[in-house]
DSSP file (Angstrom, degrees, kcal/mol; ACC not computed):
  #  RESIDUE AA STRUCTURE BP1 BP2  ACC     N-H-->O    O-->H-N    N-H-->O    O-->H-N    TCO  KAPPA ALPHA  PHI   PSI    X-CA   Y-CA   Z-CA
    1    1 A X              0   0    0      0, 0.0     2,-0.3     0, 0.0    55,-0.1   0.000 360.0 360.0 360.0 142.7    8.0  -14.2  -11.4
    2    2 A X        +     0   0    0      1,-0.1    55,-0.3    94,-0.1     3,-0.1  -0.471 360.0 146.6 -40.9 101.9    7.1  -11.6   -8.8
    3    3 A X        +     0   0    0     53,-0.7    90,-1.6    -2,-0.3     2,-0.3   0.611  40.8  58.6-142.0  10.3    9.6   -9.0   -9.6
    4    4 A X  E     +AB  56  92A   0     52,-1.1    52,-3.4    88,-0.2     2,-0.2  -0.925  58.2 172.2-124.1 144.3    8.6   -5.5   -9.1
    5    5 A X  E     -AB  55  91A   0     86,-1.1    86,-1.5    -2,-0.3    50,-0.3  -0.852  24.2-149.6-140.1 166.9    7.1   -3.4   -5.2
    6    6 A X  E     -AB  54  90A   0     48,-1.0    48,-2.1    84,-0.3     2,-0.4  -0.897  12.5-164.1-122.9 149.1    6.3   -0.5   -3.8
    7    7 A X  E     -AB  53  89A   0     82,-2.6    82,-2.4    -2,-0.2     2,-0.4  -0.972   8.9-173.8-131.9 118.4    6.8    0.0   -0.3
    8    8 A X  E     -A   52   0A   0     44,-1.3    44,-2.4    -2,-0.4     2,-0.4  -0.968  10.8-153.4-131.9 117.8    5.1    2.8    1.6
    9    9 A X  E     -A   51   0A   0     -2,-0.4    42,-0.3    78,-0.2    78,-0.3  -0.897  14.9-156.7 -66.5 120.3    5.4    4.2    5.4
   10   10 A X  E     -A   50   0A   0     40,-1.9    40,-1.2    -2,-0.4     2,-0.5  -0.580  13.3-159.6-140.7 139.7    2.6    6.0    7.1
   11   11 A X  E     -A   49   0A   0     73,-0.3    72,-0.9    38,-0.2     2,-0.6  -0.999  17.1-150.1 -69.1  93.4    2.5    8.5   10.0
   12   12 A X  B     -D   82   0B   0     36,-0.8    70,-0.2    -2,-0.5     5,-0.2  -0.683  23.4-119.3 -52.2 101.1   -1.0    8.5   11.5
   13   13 A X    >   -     0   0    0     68,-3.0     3,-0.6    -2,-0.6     4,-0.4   0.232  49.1 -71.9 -43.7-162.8   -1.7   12.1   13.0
   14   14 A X  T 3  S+     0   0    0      1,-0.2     2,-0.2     2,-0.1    -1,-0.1  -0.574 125.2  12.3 -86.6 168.4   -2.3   12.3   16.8
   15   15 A X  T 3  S+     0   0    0     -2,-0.2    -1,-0.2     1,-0.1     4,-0.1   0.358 113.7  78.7  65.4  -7.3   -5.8   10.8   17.4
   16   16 A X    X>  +     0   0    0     -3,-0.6     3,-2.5    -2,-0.2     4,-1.3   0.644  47.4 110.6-103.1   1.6   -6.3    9.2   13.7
   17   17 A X  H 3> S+     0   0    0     -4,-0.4     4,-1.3     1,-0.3    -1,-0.2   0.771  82.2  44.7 -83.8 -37.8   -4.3    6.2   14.0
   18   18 A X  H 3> S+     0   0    0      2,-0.2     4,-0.7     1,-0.2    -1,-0.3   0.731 111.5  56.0 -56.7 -19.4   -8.0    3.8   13.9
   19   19 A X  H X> S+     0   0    0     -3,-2.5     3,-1.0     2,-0.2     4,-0.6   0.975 111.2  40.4 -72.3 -52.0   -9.0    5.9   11.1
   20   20 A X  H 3X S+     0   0    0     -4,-1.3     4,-1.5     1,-0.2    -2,-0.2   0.575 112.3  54.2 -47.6 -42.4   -5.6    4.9    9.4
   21   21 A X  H 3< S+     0   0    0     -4,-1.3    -1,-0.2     2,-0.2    -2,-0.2   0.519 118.2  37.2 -85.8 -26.7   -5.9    1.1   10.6
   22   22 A X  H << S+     0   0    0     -3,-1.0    -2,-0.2    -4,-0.7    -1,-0.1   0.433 113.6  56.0 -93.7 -10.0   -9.7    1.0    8.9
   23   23 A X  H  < S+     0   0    0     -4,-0.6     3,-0.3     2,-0.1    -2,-0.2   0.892 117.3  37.6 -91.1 -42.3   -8.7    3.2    5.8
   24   24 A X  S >X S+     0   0    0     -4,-1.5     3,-1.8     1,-0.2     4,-1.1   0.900 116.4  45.5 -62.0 -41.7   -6.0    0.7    5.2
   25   25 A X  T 34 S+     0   0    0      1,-0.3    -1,-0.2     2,-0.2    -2,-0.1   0.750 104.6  68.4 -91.1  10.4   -7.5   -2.5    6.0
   26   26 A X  T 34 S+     0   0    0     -3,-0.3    -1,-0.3     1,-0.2    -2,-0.2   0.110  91.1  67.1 -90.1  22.0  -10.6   -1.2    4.0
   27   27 A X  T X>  +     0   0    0     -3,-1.8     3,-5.2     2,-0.1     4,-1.8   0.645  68.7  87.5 -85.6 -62.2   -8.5   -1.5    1.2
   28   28 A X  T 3< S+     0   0    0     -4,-1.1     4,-0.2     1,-0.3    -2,-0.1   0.509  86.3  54.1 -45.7  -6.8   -8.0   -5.2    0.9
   29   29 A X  T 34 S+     0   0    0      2,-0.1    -1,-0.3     3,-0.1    -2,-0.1   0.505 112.0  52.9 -96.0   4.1  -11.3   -6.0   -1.4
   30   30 A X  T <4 S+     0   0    0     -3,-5.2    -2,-0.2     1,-0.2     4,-0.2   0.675 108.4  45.4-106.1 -19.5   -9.8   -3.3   -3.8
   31   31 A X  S  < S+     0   0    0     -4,-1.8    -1,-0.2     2,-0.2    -3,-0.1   0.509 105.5  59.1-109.3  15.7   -6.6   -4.8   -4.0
   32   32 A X  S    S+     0   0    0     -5,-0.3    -1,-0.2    -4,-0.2    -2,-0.1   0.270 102.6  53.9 -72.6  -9.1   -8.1   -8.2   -4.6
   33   33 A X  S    S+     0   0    0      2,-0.0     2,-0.4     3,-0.0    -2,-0.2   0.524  87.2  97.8-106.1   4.0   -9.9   -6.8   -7.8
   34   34 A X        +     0   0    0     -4,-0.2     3,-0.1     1,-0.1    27,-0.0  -0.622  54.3 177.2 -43.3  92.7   -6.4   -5.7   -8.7
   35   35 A X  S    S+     0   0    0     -2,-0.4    -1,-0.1     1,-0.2    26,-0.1   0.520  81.1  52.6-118.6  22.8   -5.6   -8.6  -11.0
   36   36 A X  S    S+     0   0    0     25,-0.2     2,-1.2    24,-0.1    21,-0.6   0.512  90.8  95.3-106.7  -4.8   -2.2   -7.2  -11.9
   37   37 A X        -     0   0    0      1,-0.1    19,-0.2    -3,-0.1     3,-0.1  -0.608  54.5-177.4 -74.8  99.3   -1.7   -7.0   -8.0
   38   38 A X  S    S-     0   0    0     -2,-1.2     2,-0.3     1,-0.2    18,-0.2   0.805  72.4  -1.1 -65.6 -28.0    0.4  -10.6   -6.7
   39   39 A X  E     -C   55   0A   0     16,-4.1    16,-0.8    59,-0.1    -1,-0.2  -0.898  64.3-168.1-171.3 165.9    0.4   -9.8   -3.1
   40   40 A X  E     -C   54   0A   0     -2,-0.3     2,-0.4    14,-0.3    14,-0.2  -0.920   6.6-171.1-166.3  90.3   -0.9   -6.9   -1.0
   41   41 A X  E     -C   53   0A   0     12,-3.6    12,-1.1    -2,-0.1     2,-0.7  -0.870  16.1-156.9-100.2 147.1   -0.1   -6.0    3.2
   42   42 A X  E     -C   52   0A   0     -2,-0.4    10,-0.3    10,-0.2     2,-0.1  -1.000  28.9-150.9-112.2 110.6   -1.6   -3.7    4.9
   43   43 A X  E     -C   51   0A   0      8,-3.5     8,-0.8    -2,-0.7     2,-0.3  -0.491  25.2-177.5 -92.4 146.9    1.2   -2.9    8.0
   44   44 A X  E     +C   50   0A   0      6,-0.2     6,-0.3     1,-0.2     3,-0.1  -0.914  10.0 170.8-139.8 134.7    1.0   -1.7   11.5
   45   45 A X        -     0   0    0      4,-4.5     2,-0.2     1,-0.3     5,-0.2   0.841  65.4 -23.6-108.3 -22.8    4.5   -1.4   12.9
   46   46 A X  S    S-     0   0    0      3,-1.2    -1,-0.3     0, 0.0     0, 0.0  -0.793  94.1 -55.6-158.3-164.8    3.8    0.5   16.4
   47   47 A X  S    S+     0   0    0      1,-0.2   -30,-0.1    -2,-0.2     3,-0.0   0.622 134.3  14.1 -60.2 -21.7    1.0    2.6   17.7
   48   48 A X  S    S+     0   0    0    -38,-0.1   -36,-0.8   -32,-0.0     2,-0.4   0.530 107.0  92.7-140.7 -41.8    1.1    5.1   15.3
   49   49 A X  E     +A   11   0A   0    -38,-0.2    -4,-4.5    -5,-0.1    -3,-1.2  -0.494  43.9 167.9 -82.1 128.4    3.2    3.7   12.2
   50   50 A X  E     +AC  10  44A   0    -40,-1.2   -40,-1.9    -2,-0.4     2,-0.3  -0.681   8.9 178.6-127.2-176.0    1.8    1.9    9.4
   51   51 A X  E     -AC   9  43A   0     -8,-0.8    -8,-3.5   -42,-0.3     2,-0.3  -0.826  19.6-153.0 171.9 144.2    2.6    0.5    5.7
   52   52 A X  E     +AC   8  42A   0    -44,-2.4   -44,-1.3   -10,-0.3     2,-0.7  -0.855  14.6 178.5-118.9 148.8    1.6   -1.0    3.0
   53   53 A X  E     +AC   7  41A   0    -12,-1.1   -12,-3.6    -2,-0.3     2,-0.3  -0.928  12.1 169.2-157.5 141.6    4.0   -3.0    0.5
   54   54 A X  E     -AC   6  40A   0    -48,-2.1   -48,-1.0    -2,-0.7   -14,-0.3  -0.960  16.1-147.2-138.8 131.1    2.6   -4.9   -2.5
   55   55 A X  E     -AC   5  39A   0    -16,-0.8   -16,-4.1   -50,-0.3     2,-0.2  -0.730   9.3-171.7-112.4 164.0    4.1   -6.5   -5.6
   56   56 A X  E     -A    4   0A   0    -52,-3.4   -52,-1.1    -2,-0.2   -53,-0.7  -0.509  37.0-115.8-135.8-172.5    3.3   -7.2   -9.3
   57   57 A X  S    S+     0   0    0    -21,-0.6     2,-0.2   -55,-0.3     3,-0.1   0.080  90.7  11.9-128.2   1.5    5.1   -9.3  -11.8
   58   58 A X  S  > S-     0   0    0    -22,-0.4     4,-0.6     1,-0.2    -2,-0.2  -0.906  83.7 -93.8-159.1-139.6    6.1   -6.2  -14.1
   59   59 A X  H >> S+     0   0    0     -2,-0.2     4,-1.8     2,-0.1     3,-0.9   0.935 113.8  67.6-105.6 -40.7    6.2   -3.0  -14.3
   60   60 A X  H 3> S+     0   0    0      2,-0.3     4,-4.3     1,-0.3     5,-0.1   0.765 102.4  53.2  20.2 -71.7    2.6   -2.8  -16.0
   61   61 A X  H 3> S+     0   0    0      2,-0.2     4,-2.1     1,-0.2     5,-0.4   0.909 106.0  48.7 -59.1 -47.1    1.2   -3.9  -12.9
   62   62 A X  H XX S+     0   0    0     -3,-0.9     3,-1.9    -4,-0.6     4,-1.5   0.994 107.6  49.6 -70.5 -55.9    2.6   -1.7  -10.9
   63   63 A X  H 3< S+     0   0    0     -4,-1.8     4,-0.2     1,-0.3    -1,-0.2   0.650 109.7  52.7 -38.6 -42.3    1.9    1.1  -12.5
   64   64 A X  H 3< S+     0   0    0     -4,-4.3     3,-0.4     2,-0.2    -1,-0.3   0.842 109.4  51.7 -28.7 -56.4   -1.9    0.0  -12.9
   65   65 A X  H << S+     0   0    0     -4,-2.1     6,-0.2    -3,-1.9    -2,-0.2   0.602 113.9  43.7 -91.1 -20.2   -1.7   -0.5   -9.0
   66   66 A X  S  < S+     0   0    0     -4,-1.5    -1,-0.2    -5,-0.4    -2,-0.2   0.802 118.7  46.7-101.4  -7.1   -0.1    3.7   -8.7
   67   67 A X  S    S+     0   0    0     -3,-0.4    -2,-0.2    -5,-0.3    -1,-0.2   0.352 106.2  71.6-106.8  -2.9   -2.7    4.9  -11.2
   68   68 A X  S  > S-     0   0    0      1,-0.1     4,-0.7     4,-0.1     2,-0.2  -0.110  96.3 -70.4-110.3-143.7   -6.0    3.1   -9.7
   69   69 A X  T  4 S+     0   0    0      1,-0.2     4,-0.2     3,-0.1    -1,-0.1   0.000 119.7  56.6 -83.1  44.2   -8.3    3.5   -6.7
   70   70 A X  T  > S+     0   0    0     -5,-0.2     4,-2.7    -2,-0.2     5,-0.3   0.380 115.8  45.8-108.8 -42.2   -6.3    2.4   -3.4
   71   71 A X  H >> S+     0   0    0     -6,-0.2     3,-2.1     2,-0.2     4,-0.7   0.694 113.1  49.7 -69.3-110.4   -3.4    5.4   -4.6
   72   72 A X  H >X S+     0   0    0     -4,-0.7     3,-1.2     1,-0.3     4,-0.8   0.241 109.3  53.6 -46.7 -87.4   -6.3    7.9   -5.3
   73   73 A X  H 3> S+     0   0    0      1,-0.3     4,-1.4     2,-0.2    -1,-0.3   0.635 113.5  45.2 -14.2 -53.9   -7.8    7.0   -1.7
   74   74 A X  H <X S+     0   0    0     -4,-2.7     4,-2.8    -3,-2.1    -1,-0.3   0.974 106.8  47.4 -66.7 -49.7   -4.8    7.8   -0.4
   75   75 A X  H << S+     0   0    0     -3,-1.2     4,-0.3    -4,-0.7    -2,-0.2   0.881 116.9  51.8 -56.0 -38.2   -3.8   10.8   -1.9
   76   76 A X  H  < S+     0   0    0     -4,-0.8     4,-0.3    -5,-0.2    -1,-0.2   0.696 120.6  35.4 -46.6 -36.4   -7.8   12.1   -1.0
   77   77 A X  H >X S+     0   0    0     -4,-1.4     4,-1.9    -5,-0.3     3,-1.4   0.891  94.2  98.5 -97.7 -29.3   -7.4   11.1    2.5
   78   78 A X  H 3X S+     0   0    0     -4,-2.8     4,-4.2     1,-0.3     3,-0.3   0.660  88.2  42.7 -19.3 -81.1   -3.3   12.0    3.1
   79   79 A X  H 34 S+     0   0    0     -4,-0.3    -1,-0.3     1,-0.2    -2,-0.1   0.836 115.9  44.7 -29.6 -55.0   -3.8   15.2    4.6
   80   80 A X  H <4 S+     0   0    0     -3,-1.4    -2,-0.2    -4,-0.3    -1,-0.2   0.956 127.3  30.4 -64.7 -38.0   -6.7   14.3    7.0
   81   81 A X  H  < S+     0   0    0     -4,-1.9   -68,-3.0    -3,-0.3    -2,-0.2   0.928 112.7  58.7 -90.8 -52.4   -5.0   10.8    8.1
   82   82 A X  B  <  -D   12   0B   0     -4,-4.2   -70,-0.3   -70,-0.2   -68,-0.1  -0.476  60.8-146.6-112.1 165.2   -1.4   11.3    7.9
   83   83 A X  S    S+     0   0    0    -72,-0.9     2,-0.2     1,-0.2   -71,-0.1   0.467  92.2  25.5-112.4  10.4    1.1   13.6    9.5
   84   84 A X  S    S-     0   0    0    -73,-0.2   -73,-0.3    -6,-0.1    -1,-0.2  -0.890 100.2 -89.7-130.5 163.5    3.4   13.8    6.4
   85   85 A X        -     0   0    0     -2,-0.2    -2,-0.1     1,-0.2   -10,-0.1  -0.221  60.1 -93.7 -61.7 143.1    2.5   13.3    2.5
   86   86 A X        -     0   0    0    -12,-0.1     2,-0.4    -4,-0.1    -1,-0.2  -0.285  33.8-147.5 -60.8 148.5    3.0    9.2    1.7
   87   87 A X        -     0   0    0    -78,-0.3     2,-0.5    -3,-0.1   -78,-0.2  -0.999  16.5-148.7-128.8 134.7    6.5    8.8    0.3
   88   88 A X        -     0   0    0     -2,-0.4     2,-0.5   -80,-0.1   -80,-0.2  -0.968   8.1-156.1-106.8 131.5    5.9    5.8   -2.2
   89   89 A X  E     -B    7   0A   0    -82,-2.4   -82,-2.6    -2,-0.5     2,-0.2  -0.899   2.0-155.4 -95.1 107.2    8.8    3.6   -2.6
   90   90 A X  E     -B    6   0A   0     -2,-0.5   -84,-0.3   -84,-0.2     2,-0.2  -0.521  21.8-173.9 -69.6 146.2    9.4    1.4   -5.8
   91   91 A X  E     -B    5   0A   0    -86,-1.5   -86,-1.1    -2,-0.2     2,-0.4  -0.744  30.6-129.4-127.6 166.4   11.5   -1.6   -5.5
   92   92 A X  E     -B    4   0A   0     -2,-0.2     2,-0.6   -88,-0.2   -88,-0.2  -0.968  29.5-133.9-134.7 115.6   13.0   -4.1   -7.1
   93   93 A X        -     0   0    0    -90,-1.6     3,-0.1    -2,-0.4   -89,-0.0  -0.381  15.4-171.5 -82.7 123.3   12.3   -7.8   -5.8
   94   94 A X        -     0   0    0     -2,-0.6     2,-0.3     1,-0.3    -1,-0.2   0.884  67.1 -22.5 -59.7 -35.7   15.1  -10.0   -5.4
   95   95 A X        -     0   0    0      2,-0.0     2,-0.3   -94,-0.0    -1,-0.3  -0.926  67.8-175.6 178.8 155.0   13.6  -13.0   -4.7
   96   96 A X        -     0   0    0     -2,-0.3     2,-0.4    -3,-0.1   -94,-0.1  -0.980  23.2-149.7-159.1 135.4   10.1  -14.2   -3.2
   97   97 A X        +     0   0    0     -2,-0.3     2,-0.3     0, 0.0    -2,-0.0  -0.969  25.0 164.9-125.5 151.3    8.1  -16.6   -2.2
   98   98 A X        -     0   0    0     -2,-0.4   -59,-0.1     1,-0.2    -2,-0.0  -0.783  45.9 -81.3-141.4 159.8    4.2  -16.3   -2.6
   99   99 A X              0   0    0     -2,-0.3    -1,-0.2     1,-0.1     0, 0.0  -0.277 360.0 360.0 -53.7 150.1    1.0  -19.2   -2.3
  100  100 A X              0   0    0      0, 0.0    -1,-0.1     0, 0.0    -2,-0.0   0.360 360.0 360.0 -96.2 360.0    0.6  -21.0   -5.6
């Protein structure tokens, strides 16, 4: 079972917010090679706010997923793209349901 996330909000500075919307959704073949990754979003909540939240099925996974390349891309890019440092939030999933 799905039972571990992390849940991250994004600020876009003024003018980067398509750089932010292609850095993220240029993500998705990296978190498909991911094979400890169970699901993967790439968010856009308004003009400017974004997020990503992804879950694993331990803690393993996640950790994989905070040690590999889509968290080093971000942390490289943070400054240029966003207008505070990513705050990553770990979770704990209560329940889920995901494709079979």
């Amino acid at each position: 079972m799905t039972k571990f996330a992390l849940f991250l909000r994004l600020e876009a500075k003024p003018g980067q917010e398509a750089a932010v919307a292609d850095f993220l959704a240029g993500a998705l073949p990296l978190a498909n090679a991911e094979s400890g990754t169970t699901a993967w979003f790439a968010l856009k909540f308004g003009p400017s706010t974004f997020g990503v939240f992804d879950a694993f099925a331990d803690e393993a996974g996640r950790q994989a997923h905070l040690n590999g390349p889509i968290a080093a891309a971000l942390m490289a890019k943070a400054a240029e793209l966003f207008s505070a440092p990513p705050n990553i939030e770990k979770i704990d999933l209560l329940a889920a349901k995901l494709p079979g």
